[in-house]
N, C-alpha and C positions, 0 to 999 in steps of 0.2 A: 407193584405193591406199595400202600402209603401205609408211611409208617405211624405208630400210634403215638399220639400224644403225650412226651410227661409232665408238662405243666400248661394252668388254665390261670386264666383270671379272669375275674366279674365285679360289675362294678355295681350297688346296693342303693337304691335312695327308700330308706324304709320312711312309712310316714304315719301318724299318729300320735298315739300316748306312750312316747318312746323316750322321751327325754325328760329329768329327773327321777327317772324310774330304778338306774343300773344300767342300763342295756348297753352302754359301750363297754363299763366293767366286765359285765355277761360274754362281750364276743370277745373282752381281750383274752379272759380266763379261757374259754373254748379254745379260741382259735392256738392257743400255746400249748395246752395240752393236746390239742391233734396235731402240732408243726403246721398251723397256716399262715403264713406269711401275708404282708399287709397294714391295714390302717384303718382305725374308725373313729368317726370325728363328728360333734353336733351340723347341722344343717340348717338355715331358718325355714327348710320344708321337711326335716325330720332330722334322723340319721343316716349319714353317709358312712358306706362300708368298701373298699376293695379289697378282694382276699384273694391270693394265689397261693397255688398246691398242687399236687398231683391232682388228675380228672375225679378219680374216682373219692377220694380224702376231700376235696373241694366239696362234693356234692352233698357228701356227708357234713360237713361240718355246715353247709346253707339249711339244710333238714333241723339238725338241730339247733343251730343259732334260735330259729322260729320256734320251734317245739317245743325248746327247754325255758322259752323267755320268761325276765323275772314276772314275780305273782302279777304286777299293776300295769303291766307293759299291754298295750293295747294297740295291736296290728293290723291299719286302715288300708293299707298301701305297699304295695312291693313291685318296685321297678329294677328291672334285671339288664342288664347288659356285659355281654362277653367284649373284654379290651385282652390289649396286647400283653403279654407276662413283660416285668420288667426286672426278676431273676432279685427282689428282696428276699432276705433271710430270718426275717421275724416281723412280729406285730407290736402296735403299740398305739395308743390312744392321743390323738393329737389334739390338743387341748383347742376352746374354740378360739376365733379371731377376736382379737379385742379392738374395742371403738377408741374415739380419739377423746371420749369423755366416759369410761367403764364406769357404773353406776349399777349395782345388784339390789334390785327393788324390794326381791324377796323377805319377807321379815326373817330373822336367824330367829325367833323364837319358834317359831312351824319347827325349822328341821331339828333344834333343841327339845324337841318334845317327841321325836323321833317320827314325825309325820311326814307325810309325801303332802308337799305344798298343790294347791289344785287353783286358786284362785286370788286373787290381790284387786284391791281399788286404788286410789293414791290421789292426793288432795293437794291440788298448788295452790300457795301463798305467793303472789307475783309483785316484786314492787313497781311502780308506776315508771316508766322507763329503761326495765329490762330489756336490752335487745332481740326481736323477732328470733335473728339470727339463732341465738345462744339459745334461746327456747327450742326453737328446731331443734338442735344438736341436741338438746337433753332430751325431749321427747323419745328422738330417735335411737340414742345409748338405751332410754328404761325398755324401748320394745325388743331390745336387740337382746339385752341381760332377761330379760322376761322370757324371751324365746329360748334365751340358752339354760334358763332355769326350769323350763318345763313347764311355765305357769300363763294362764291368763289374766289380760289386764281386764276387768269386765265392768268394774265404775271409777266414778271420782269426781271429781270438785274442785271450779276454780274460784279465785276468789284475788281482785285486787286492790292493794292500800299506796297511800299516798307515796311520794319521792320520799325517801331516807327514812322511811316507819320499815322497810322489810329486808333489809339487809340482803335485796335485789331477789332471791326465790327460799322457800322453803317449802320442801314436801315430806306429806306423813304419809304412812302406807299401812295398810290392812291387811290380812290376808284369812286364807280359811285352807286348811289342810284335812288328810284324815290320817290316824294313827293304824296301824297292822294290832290286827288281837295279839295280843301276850306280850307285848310292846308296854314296858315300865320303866318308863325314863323320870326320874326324881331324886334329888339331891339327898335326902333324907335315907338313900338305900346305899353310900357310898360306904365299906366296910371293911375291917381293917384285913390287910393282903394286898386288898384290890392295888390293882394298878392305875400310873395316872398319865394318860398320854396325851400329846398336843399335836397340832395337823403342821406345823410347818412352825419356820424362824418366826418368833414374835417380835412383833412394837411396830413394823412396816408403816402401817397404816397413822399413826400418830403424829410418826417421825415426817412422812411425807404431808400430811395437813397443813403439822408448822409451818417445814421449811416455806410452802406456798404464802399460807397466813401473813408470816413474817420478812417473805422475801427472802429467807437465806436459803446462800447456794453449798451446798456439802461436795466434797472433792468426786464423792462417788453421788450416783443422785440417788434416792430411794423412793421408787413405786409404792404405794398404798398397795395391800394385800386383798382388796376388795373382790370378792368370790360368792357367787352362792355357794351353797354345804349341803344342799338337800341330797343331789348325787353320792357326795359323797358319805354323808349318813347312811343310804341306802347299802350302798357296799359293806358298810360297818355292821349291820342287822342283817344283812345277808351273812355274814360271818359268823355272827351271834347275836341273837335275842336278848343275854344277858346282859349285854351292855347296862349300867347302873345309872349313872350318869352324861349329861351332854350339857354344857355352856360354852357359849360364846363370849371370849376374854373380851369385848369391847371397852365401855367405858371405865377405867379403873384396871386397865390388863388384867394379865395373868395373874395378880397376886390377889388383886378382890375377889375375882373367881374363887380361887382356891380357899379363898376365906371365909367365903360365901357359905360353899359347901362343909367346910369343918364345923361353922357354924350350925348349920342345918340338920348334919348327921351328928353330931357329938363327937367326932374322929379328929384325927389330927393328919398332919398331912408333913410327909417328908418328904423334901426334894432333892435334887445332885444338882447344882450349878453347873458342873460340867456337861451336865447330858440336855441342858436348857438351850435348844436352837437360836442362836441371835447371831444376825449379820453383821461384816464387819464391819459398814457403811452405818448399820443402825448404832451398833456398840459406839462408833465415834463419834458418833452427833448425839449420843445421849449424856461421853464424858464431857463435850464441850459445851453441853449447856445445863449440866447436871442434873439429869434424869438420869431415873431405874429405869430399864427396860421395861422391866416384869410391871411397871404401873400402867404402862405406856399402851395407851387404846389397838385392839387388831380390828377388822371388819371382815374378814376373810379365812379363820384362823376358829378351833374347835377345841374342845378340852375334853378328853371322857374317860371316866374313871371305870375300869374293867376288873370283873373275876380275875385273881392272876391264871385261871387254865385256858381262858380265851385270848388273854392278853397279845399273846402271839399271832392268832390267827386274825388278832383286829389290826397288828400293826400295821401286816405285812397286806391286809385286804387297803388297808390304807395307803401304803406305797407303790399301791399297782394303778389307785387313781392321781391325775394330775395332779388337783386339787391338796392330796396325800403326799405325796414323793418326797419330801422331808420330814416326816412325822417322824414321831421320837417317843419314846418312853424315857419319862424325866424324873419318876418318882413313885410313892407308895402311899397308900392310908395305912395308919395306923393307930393302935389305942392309948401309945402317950401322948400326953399334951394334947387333952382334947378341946378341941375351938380353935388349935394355933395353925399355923406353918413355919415350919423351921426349915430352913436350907443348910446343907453342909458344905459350902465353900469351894474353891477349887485347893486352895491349902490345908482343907480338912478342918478347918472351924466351923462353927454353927452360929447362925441367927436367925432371930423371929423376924418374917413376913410381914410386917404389921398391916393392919386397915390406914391408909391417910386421913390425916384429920381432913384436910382441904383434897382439892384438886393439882395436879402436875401442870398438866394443860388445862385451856379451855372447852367447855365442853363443846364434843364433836359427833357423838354418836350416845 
């Protein structure tokens, strides 16, 4: 008599319109609420999945992985293979591999607008003398972040100028997305309750420019936060609909953002210092060359101001993606001091946010 199986495993290479869609959010959420054990991770031929489980909960959760996929997710291809169990005890989303030059092409206004990016052109400015070499390598980072943003590269333009007219490459990028019906993303709708949340530690990306720019070396070093958002927008309206607002803190951080929108809605914006994600690598390189954090440009990093009854259910949709895993609620709209932002300290004092007259840095994004 052979005995019956109680665990399986299979290994998934799903292929299509599967990436910026959700769909690794999709199997991390399924496969935890049925107890499938395992991993899913971008692929530059789709998405890659193994799941182990019991025979029969395994079969079940491949059924609906497919069946229940989200609205835009578009399934070309399904390669199956039974591999050997290796007795994991949960799942989790492996974030993709990064290049030796990470570079996300995608515009951040597509998934600011709450849209599923679908297409990008991108136009190099080459100065005369660029190295071949260094060309490749960036070529190959935009296909590789392209691929992991879900998007196609489908035109562009090059164009080059004399030795020391181009500050060696500049490229602009395009793109064209489509919005979900009932999807109203606008600053103007930011209202006082709402909640204001942020996708991870701010300044990364500003912080890291300089030190390059300028040569300097920090005792901890600090990565640029450079990410596409489209994915993980999509988890967020998979959450809720209501979402009100979406900016990206780039130029001018966190604090023009927020000022942006108080602007815009006629609201005011109150923040907690303490509950503001900033690294301890960033926080030191900002006292030792006298920056604000909150000025200091992100390119990776998302701001959205929420219904307080969704609030929750956006944070934690938020912490279940990579992208997400440090997001935070750092604050609230409200109807004093409207135009302003006011912070209340970590010693319980208050100040105004202000707009800068100038810039911190130079411009980067």
């Amino acid at each position: 008599m052979v005995a019956a199986r109680t665990r399986d495993r299979v290994r998934l290479l799903i292929g299509g319109l599967v990436q910026g869609v959700g769909f690794r959010p999709h199997a991390y959420r399924l496969a935890e609420s049925m107890e499938v054990a395992g991993w899913v991770a971008n692929d530059p031929r789709g998405v890659l999945i193994e799941a182990e489980g019991a025979p029969r909960r395994l079969e079940r959760f491949l059924d609906r992985l497919v069946r229940e996929r989200p609205a835009h997710c578009e399934i070309q291809t399904l390669e199956r293979e039974r591999i050997a169990p290796v007795g994991e005890t949960r799942f989790e989303i492996r974030a993709s591999e990064a290049g030796a030059d990470p570079i996300a092409p995608l515009p951040p206004d597509l998934a600011m607008c709450g849209a599923r990016p679908l297409y990008l052109s991108a136009a190099l400015i080459i100065e005369e003398g660029l190295p071949v070499d260094r060309l490749s390598q960036i070529a190959r980072s935009m296909r590789d972040a392209a691929d992991d943003a879900g998007v196609s590269l489908v035109t562009g333009d090059t164009k080059v100028v004399d030795r020391g007219k181009g500050d060696q490459l500049f490229i602009t990028t395009s793109g064209v997305g489509l919005i979900q019906a009932g999807v109203i993303i606008d600053p103007r709708r930011a209202a006082p309750g709402d909640r204001i949340l942020v996708s991870g530690p701010i300044g990364r990306h500003g912080i890291a420019v300089l030190s390059v720019r300028e040569g300097l070396a920090f005792e901890s070093p600090v990565e640029s936060d450079t990410a596409p958002l489209a994915e993980l927008v999509g988890v967020m309206l998979a959450a809720s609909r209501e979402i009100h607002v979406l900016r990206d803190p780039t130029r001018g951080g966190l604090a023009t953002a927020l000022n942006e929108i108080a602007g815009a809605s006629g609201t005011g914006m109150a923040l907690s210092e303490p509950h503001i994600p900033v690294d301890e690598a960033v926080r030191g390189a900002c006292e030792l060359l006298g920056l604000d954090p909150l000025y200091v440009a992100n390119e990776g990093r998302l701001l959205a101001v929420v219904p307080p009854e969704a609030a929750e259910a956006v944070l934690a949709a938020m912490r279940a993606h990579p992208s997400g895993r440090e997001a935070a609620m750092i604050g609230e709209v409200v109807a004093d001091h409207p135009g302003l932002v006011v912070m209340r300290s970590r010693i319980g004092g208050e100040r105004v946010i202000d707009l800068l007259s100038g810039e911190q840095l130079p411009r980067i994004c």
